[in-house]
N, C-alpha and C positions, 0 to 999 in steps of 0.2 A: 766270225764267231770266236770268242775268247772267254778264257775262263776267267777267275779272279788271280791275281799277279803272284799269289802263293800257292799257286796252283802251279805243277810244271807243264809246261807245253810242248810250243816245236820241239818236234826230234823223239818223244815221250811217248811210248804206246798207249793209247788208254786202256784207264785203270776199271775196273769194278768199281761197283757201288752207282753208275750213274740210272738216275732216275731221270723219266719224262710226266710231268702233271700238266693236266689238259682241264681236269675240272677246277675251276674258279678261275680261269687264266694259264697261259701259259708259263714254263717255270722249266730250265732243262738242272739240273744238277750234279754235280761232278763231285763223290764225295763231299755231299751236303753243300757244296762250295755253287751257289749260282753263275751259269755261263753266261754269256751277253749274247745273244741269237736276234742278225737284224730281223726284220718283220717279214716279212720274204723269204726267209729261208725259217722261219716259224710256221708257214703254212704248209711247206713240203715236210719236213718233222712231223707235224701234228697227224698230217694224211697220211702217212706212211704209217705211224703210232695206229691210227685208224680205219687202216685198209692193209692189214699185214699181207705182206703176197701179190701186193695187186702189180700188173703188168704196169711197162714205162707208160703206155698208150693208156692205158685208165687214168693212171695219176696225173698225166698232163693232161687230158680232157676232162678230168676235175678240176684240177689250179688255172686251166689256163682255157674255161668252155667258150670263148667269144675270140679265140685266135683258130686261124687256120691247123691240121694236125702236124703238120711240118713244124708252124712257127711255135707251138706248142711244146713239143720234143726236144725243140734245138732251146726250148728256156727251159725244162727241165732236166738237160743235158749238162746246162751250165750249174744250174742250183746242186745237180748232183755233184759235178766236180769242187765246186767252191766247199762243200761238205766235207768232204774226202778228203782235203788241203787240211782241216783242222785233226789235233789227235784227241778233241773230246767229239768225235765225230760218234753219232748216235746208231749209225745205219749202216747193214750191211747189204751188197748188192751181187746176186745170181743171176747170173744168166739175164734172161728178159724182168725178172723180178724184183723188187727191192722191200726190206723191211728193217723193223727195230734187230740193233743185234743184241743178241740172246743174252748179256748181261744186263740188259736196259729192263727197268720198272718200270711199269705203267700204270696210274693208277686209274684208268681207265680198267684194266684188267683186272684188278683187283676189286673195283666195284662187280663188272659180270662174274668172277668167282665166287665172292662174296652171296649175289644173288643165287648161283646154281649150288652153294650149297644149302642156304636157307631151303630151297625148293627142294633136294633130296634131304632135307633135315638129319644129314650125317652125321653134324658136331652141336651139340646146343649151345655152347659158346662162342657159335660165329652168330648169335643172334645178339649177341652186345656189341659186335663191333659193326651189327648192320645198322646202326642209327643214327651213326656218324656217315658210315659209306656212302657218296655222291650227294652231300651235303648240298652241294655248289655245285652251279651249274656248266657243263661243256661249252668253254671258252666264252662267257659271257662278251659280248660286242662285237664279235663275228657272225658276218652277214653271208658267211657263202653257205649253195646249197645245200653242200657234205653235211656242213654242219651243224644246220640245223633240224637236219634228217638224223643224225644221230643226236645231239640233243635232246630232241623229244623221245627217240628211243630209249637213251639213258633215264630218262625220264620217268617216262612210264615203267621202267626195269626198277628203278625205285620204290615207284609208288605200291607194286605187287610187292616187290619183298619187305617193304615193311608192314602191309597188311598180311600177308604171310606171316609173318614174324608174332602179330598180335593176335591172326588164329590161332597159332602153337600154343602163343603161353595161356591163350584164354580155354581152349580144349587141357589143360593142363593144370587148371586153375590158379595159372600165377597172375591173375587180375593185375596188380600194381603194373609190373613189365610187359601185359598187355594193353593196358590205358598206355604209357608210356609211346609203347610202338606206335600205335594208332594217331596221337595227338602229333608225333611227329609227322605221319604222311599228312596228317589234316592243314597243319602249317606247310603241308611241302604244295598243295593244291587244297584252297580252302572248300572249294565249290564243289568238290569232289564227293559224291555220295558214301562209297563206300567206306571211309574210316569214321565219317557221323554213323553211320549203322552200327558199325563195331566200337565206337561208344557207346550207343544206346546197349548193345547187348552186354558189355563189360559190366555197366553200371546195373542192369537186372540181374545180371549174375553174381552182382556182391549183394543184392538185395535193396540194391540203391534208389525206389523207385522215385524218389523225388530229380534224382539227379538224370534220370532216362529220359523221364518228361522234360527236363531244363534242356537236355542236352537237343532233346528232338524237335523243341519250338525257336532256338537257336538258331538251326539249321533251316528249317523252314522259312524263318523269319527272312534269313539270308537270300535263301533262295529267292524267296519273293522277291526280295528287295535289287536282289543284283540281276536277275533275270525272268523274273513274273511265272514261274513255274511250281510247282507242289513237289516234295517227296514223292516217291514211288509210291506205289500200292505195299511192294516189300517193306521197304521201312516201316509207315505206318502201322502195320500189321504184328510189328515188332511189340509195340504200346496197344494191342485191343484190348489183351486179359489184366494190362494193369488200367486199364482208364475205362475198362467194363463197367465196375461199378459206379463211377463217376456220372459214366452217360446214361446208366439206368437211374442214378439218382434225379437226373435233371428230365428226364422222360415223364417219371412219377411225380415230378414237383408239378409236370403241366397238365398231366391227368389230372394229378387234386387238387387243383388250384378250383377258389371259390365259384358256386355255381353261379350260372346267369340270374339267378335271385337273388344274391344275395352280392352281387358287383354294385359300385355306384354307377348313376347314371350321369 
């Protein structure tokens, strides 16, 4: 593991400022300055990043679940020392324990912060920078089971805080930066019901009703199309009072349509 050659090293304590980025790829940073971390010693980082605390016997029965618990240990014994040899070394180790040491960024962390304050709605201005947060996905091309356990958690941690995000500002009537939120979860998972609902409702609440309707046949359409399923009963029920009179219209047009006297034969 080495940093970049304007970086100092051996002999160097480490410095502040290093970060670890996990979503969209791996990325260790030292002073903005990228380190070179072989692949192997990426996945003990990452797991440590994402199991802070966890005992030696966890983490090696995570990196290493198809070796014996011995031959497990004794290769996370080594990943640990070869770490420890470098001074952009990320991780500090207690006892039976190991984790990030406490100057390291994670932007992993900062996505879960991010979401727990949308959820206490403490600041309203962490609702701008939650549109960007966890844009990219948790290590995309990594196939172990950790990671795609969290993955999908990260995932789904998204997809509520920024439907979070677009009930705030829609109970709040900032319509714009509610469509906003919303359109992002919808590209974050297309097929996903709930940010098409909270378009339909944005766009009723500006009084949009042609744009409700566009929005909720859209959806459906999809639906169908990619899975042969219908909107919920809730959604639909979203569009009764605006497309009431619609289907009363078309109800009356077949009541009065011409009597059987007066049809051709």
């Amino acid at each position: 593991m080495a940093a970049d050659p304007s970086v100092p090293t051996a002999g160097d304590p480490p410095e502040e400022g290093v970060s670890l980025h996990l979503l969209g790829g791996f990325r260790l940073l030292r002073e903005a300055v990228p380190v070179v971390v072989p692949r192997g010693l990426q996945r003990v980082i990452a797991l440590i990043g994402l199991r802070p605390g966890a005992t030696r016997s966890q983490l090696a029965g995570l990196l290493w679940p198809d070796a014996s618990e011995e031959r497990a240990l004794s290769s996370l014994r080594t990943a640990l020392w070869r770490l420890r040899q470098d001074p952009c070394c990320p991780m500090t180790v207690a006892s039976d324990t190991v984790r990030l040491g406490p100057a390291v960024r994670l932007d992993v962390d900062d996505l879960v912060g991010t979401a727990a304050r949308v959820r206490d709605g403490d600041d309203p201005r962490t609702a701008a920078g939650a549109l960007a947060a966890g844009r990219h996905d948790l290590l995309p091309g990594w196939y172990d089971d950790w990671v795609l356990l969290d993955r999908e958690r990260l995932r789904q941690l998204r997809l509520h805080m920024l439907e979070q995000v677009a009930g705030h500002h829609l109970a709040a009537g900032r319509h714009g930066e509610a469509l906003e939120a919303a359109l992002e979860a919808m590209a974050a998972e297309p097929l996903r019901e709930t940010p098409h609902r909270l378009v339909v409702r944005i766009h009723l609440a500006e009084g949009n009703a042609f744009e409700a309707v566009h929005a909720f046949y859209v959806y459906r359409d999809l639906l169908r199309r990619e899975l042969r399923l219908e909107p919920s009963p809730a959604m639909s029920a979203l569009l009764d009072d605006t497309l009431a009179p619609i289907r009363q219209a078309s109800r009356d047009a077949i009541t009065d349509g011409p009597s059987p006297a007066g049809r051709r034969t």
